[in-house]
N, C-alpha and C positions, 0 to 999 in steps of 0.2 A: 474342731469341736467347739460350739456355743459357750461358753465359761457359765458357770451355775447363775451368778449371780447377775448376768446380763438379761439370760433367759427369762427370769421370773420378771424383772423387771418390761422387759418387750411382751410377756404374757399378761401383766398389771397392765399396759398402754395399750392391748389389743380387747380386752376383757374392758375397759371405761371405754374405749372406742362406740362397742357393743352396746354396753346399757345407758350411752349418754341419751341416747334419741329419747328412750323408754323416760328418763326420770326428766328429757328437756319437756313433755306433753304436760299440759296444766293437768292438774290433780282434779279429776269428778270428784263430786260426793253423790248421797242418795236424795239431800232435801227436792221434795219436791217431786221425785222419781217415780213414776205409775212400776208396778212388774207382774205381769202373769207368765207361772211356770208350770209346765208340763210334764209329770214325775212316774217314773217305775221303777219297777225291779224287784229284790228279795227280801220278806222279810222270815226272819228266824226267831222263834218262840222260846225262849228256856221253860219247861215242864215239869222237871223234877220233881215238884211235890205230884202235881196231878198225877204224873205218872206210880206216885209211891203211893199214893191216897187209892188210885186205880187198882192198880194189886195187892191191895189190902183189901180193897170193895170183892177180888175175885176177877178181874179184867184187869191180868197185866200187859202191860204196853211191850210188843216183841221189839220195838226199835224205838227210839228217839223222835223226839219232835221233826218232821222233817223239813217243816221251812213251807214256803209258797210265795207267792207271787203276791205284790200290792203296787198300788200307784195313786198321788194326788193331785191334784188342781190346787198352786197355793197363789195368791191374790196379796201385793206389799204393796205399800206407801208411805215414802221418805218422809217423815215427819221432824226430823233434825238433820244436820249435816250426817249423822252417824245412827241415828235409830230410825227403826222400819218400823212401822205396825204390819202386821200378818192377820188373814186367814187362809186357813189349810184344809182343805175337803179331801178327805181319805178312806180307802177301802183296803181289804185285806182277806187273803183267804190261805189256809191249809188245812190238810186234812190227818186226823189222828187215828191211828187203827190199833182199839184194845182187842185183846180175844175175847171171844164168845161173843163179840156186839158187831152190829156191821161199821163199816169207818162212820167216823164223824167228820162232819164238814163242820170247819171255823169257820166263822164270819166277824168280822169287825167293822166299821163303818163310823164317820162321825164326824164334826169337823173342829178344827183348834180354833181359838184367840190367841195373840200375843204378839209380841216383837222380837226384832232382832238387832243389835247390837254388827255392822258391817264397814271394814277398813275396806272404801274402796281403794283404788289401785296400792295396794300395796301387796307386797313389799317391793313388785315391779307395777308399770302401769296395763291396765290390762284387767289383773288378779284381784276380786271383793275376797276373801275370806269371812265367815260371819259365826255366831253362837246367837240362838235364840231359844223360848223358853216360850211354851203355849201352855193353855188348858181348855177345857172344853167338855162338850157331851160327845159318850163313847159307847154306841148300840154292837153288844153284841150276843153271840147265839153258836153253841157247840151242842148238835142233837145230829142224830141219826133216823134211819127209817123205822127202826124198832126199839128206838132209845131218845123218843121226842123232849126236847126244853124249850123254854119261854127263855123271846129273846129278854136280855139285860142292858136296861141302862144306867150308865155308873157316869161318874166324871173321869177323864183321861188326861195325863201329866204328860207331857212334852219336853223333850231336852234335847237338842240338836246343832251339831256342825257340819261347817261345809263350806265350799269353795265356790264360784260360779268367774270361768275364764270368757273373757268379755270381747264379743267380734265387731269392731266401731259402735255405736251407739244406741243399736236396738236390740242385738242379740248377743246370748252369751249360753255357752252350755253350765251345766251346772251339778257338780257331784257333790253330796248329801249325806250325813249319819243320822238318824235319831234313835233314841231310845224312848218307845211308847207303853207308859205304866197306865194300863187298862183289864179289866177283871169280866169274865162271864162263869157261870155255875151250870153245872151238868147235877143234877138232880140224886143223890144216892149216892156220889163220889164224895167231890169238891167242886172249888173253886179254881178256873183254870184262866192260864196268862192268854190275854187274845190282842197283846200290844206289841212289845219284843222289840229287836232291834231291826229298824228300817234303813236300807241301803239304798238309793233311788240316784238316777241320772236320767237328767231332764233338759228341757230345752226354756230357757228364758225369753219373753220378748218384752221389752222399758218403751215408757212412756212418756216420755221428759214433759214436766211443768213446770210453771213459773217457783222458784225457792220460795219455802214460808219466811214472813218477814216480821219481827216484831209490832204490831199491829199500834206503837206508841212510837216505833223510828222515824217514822213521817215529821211526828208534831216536834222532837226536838231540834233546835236550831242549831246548825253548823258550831262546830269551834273555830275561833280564827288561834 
């Protein structure tokens, strides 16, 4: 039998065996970095009020929000070692069923500004993890066929993390949270969430360009 304190020790030399390769690769950054990414999956609506505003109007909601399908087109460019700027073109849809009215179709739509703050290879090489922060215009519309609204445009708040695991130097897949603070109005209710929380997995492809350069490191002169 291996003695305790051998083991751990031959699991310590097999375990830096492993991760040497990963941390001997030079460290990327984002300066400079073209990315367009290609986004779906689920977004979920919290309702609550609407739905309490709804049966109290007389159209109470028999079930909970149930969620729907959405996906984006988001477009970044490295402008530091570490900051992206972002746009995010996004859509979204589910559908709400009060009684007495036929469903309602969500629609949400719109695109972000902003950046992202992105640790490439860390904490292995490989792995960006990132948080960003958009805002933007946010068209949206909850009507039905005997319960018509005018679509709404409002501004939409943005708050988001995520991962993207990176396949050599042009692709990399990429899994995503945001939380999207966006408002539309159904006429004789309220005011109803058409933003919610967005889950999306996508596919990235990078652009590699030249790093931005202090546009004044040219004219200073060497130190000896």
């Amino acid at each position: 039998m291996i003695p305790v304190p051998s083991f751990t020790r031959l699991l310590a030399a097999l375990l830096a065996l492993v991760c040497l390769p990963a941390f001997a690769e030079d460290e990327r950054s984002v300066d400079g970095l073209g990315r367009v990414s290609v986004q779906a999956g689920y977004r979920w609506v919290p309702n609550v009020y609407f739905a309490q505003q709804a049966g109290a109007a007389g159209y109470p909601m028999p079930h909970h929000s149930p969620g729907g399908p959405q996906g984006s087109l988001s477009f970044g460019y490295g402008a530091t070692q570490f900051i992206e700027g972002t746009i995010d073109l996004f859509i979204g849809y589910e559908q709400l069923k009060l009684a007495n009215l036929d469903p309602f179709d969500a629609y949400s739509y719109g695109a972000l500004f902003g950046a992202r703050a992105v640790a490439m290879d860390w904490p292995f090489h490989g792995l960006a993890p990132y948080v960003g922060v958009q805002v933007g215009p946010l068209l949206g519309v909850v009507d039905s066929k005997t319960y018509p609204n005018h679509e709404t445009v409002t501004t939409g708040y943005s708050f988001q993390a995520g991962a993207t695991l990176r396949f050599g130097d042009r692709f990399g897949l990429d899994l995503s949270v945001r939380y999207l603070v966006g408002r539309s109005y159904v006429t004789g209710i309220s005011g109803v969430n058409v933003g919610g929380l967005l889950v999306s997995l996508g596919l990235n492809v990078y652009f590699a360009g030249p790093p931005n350069k202090n546009p004044t490191s040219d004219l200073i002169p060497p130190q000896e």
